[in-house]
C-alpha positions in Angstrom: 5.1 -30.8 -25.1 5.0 -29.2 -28.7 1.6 -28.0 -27.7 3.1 -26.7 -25.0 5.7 -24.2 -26.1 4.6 -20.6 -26.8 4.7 -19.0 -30.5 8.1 -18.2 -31.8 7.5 -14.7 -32.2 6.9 -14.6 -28.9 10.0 -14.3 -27.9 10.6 -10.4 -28.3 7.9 -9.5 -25.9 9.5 -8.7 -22.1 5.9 -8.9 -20.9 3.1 -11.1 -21.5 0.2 -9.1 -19.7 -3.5 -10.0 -19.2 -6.1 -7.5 -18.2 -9.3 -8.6 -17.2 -12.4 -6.5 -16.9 -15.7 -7.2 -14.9 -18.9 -8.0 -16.3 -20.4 -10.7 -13.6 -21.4 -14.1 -15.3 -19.9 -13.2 -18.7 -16.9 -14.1 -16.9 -16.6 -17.4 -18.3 -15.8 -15.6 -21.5 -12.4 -14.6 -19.5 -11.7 -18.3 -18.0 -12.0 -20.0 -21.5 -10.0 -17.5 -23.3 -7.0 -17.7 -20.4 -7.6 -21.2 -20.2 -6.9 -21.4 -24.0 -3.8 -19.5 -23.7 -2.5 -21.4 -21.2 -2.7 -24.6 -23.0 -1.3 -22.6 -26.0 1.7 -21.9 -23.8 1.3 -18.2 -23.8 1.7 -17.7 -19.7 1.5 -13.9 -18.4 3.9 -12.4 -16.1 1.8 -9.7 -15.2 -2.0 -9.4 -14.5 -4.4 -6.7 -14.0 -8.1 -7.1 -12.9 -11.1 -6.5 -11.4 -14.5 -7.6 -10.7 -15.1 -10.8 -11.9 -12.0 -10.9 -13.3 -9.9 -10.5 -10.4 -11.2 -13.9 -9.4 -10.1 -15.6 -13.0 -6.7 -13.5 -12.3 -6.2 -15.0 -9.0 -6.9 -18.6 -9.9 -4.1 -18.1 -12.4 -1.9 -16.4 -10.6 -2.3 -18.6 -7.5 -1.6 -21.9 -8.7 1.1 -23.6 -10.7 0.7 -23.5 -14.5 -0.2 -27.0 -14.9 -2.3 -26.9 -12.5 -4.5 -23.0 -13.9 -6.7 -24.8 -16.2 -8.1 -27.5 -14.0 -9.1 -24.9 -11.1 -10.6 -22.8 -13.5 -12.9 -25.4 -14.4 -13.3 -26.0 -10.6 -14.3 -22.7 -10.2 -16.7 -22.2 -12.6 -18.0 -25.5 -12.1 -18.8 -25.4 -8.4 -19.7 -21.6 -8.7 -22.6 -22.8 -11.3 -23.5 -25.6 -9.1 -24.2 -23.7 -5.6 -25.9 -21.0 -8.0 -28.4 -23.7 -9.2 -28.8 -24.9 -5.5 -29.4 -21.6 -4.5 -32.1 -21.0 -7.0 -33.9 -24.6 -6.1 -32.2 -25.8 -9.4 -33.6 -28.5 -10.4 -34.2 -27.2 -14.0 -30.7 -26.9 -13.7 -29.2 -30.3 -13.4 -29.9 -33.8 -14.9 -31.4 -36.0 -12.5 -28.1 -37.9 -12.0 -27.1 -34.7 -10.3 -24.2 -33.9 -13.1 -24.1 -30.3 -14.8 -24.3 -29.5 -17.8 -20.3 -28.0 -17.7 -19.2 -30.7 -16.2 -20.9 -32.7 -19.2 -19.4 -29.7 -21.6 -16.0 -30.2 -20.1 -16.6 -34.6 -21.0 -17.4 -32.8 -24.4 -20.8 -33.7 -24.8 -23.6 -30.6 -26.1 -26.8 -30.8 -24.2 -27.6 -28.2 -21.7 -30.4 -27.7 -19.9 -31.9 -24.3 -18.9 -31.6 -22.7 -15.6 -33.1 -19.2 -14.5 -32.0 -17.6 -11.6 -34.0 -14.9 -9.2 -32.8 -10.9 -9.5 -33.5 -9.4 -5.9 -30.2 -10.5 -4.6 -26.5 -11.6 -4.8 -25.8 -14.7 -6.5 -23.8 -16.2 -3.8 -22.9 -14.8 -0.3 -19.0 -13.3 0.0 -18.7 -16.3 2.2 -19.8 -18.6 -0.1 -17.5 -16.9 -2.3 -14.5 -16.5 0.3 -15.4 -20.8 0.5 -14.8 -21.2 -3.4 -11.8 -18.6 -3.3 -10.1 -20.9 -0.9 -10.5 -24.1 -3.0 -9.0 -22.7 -6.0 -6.6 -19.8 -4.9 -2.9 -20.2 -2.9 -2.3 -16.4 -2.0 1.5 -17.7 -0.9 2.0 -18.4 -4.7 0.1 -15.0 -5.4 2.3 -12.7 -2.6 5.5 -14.5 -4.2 5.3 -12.4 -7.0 6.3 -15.1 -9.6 3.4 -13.4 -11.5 2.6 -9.4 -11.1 -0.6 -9.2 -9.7 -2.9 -6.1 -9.6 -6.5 -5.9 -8.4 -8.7 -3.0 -8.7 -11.4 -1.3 -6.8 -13.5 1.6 -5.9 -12.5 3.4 -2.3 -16.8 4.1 -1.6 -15.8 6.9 0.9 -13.3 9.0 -1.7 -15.0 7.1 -5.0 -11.3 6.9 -6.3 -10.3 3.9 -8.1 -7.6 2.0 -6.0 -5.2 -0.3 -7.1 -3.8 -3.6 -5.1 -0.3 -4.7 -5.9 1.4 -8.1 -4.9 4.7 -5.9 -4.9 3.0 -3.2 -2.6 0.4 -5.5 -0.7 -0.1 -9.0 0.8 -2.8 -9.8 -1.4 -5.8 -12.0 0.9 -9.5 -12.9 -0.4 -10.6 -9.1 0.7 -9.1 -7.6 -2.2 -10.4 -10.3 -4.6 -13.7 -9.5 -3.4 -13.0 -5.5 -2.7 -14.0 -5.4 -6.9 -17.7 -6.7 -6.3 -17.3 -9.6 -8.4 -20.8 -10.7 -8.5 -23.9 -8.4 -8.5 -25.4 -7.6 -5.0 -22.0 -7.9 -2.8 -21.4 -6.1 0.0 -18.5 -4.0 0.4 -15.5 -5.1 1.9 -13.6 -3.4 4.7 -9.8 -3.2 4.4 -7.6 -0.9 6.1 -10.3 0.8 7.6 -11.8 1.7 4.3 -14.7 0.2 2.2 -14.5 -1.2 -0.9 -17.2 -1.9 -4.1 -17.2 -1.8 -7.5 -15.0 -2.3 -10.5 -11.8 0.0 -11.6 -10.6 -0.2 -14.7 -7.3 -2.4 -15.3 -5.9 -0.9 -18.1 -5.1 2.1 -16.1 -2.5 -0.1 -14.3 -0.9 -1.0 -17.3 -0.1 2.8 -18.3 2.3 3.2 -15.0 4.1 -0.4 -15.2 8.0 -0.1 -16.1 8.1 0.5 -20.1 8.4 -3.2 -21.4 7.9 -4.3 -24.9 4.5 -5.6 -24.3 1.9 -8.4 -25.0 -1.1 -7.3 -23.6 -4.0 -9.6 -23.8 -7.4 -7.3 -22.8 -10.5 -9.4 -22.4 -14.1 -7.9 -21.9 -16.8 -9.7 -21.1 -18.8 -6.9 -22.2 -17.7 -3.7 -23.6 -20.5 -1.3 -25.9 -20.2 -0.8 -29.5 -19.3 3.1 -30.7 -23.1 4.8 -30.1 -25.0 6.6 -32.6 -23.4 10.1 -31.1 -19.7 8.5 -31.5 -19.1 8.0 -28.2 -16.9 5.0 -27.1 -16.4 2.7 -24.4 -13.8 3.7 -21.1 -11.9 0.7 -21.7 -10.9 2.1 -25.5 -10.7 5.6 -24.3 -8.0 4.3 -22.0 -6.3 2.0 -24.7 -6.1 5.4 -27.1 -5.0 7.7 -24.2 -2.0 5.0 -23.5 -0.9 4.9 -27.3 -1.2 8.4 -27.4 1.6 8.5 -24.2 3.8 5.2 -25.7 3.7 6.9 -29.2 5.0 10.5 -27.8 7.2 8.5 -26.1 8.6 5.9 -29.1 8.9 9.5 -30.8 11.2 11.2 -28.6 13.4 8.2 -28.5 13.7 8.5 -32.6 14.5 11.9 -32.1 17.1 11.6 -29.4 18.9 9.4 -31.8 19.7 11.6 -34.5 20.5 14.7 -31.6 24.3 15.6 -32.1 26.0 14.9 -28.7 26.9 18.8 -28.1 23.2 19.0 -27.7 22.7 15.9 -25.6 24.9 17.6 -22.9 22.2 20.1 -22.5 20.3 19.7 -19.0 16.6 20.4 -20.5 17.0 18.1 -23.3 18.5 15.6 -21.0 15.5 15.9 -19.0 13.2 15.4 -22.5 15.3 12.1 -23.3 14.4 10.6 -20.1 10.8 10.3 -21.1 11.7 8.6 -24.3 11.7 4.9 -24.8 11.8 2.5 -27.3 9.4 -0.2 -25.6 6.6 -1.0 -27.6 3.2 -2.8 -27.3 1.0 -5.4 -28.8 -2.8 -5.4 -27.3 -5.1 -8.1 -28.2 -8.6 -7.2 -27.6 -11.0 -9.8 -26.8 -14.7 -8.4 -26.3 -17.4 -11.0 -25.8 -20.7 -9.2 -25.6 -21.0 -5.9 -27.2 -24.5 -5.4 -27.4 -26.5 -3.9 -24.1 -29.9 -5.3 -24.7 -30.5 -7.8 -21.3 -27.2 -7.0 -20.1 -28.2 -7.4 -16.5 -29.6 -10.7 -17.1 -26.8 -11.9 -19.1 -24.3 -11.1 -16.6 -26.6 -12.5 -14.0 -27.1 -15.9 -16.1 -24.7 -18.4 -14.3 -26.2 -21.3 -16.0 -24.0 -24.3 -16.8 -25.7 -23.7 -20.4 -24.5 -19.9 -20.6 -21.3 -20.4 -18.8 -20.5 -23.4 -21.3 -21.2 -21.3 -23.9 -19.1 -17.9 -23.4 -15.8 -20.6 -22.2 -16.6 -22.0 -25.8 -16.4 -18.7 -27.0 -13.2 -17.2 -25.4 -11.3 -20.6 -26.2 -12.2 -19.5 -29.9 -11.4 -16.1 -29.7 -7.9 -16.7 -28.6 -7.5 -19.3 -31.6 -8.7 -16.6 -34.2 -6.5 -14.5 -32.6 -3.0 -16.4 -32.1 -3.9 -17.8 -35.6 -2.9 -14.5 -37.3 1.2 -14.0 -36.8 1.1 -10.6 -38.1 -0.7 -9.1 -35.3 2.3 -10.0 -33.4 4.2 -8.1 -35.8 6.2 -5.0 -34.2 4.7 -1.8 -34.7 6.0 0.6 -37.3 8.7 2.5 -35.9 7.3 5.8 -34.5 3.9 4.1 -33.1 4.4 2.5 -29.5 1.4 1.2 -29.7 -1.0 -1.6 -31.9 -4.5 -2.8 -31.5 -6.0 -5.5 -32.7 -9.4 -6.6 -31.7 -11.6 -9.7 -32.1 -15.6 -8.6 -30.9 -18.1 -11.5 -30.8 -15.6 -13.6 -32.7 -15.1 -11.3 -35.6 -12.0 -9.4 -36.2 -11.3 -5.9 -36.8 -8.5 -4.5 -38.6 -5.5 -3.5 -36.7 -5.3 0.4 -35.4 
């Protein structure tokens, strides 16, 4: 039960969010690192995802918390396992017919190679829609005990759409609407097709003002390039702490406003932009270099997929073993990033 109970300085954060990006196989870097929080005792109430994530998010939000961490495993388990089927696997499985996860979940090392073929999907949406159903209760989902949002790309208007369980009865079709996998075809749902990842964070910039745990984990996300430019997911990040900073600003100055000026009507209207919410985000980038990207996030081998779960379950120790990045940030910044990238940590910004 001690292992159980979440950090002390927890306790100040309203929100516990996870945002989960795509990035296909790399995935499994996503469902260790949640499955490490979880048996950390660190349990979001709000989740934002898409892709490949959007499955990981829905396996946590649709099941109990004891029960997140075994359907994970499930997941990824059976998802390697038809993969490896699929490809006429036998380089992929011992001749006992175990995996190599399911041997990595025993806790033993060895895993055997498996390759997989590149001129189409990984698994059908049915076989998908099959696998969703084993591990997903979309009643616990549409009860809204957790905040669920999923993302996707409208292919008609090529806006990025947004799925809420306080909006939307969330089913399998908007799970899928992200194009988890590489090579799915897009889903129909309210007339409209749907493909491709949107960006989570987004989502996070219009929730209720909430001082905020924020847990973003990449599967893939590019280092700076040579001309500076930088990945979407930290543009977003610095456009947000840009808005919470304004924001954590005007509520400073509010408070030292006389009340014969409060009265006034404009600066009313200024003061109910301010807030004093603040937020922690804890970056978690797997794979930052592009160099066989498409192969990597096409590798569903129990090897690979042993390997990034290892990985995320690390991350998330490296990272709730530093208490000062739970730290509040100083007084007129809204916002604090820390980041851990291929297991190495960055200094706060």
């Amino acid at each position: 039960m001690a292992r159980g109970r979440p950090e002390k300085n927890l306790a100040r954060f309203e929100r516990i969010a996870l945002v989960l990006s795509g990035g296909g196989a790399l995935g499994a870097y996503q469902a260790g690192a949640c499955a490490a929080l979880e048996k950390c005792g660190v349990r979001p109430n709000w989740i934002a995802a898409t892709a490949i994530g959007a499955i990981n998010a829905a396996i946590i939000a649709g099941n109990l918390p004891h029960e997140r961490v075994q359907r994970l495993r499930q997941f990824w388990q059976e998802f390697s396992r038809r993969i490896a089927d699929r490809s006429g696997g036998a380089r992929g499985w011992s001749r006992s017919g175990k995996s190599a996860l399911a041997r990595f979940f025993a806790g033993r090392r060895r895993w055997p190679a498996m390759l997989l073929r590149d001129d189409e999907p990984v698994l059908s949406a049915a076989e998908l829609r099959v696998l969703i159903s084993k591990t997903v209760n979309f009643e616990q989902i549409n009860s809204g005990a957790v905040r669920v949002v999923f993302g996707a790309v409208n292919l008609a208007s090529g806006a990025e759409t947004f799925f809420d369980n306080d909006r939307h009865v969330l089913g399998p079709d908007h799970v899928l609407a992200g194009s988890p996998v590489p090579g799915l075809a897009p889903v129909m749902i309210d007339h409209h097709l749907f493909g491709g990842a949107a960006l989570p964070v987004c989502a996070l910039d219009e929730a209720r003002p909430a001082d905020t745990l924020c847990f973003a984990i990449d599967g893939y996300d590019p280092l700076p390039g040579v001309n500076g430019g930088i990945s979407r997911t930290a543009r977003e990040i610095a456009a947000m702490r840009r808005t919470y900073d304004l924001r954590r600003r005007i509520a400073v100055l509010g408070e030292r406003l006389p009340a014969s000026l409060r009265s006034d009507v404009d600066i009313r209207r200024c003061l109910c932009e301010a807030t004093s919410a603040t937020m922690t985000i804890l970056r978690l980038v797997h794979e930052g270099n592009s160099m066989d990207l498409a192969a990597k996030m096409a590798d569903f081998s129990s090897a690979a997929v042993a390997r990034r779960w290892r990985a995320g379950e690390s991350d998330i120790g490296t990272s709730l073993a530093h208490p000062r990045w739970l730290a509040p940030p100083p007084r007129l910044s809204g916002v604090v990033v820390h980041e851990v990238r291929g297991g190495v940590a960055a200094p706060p910004h």
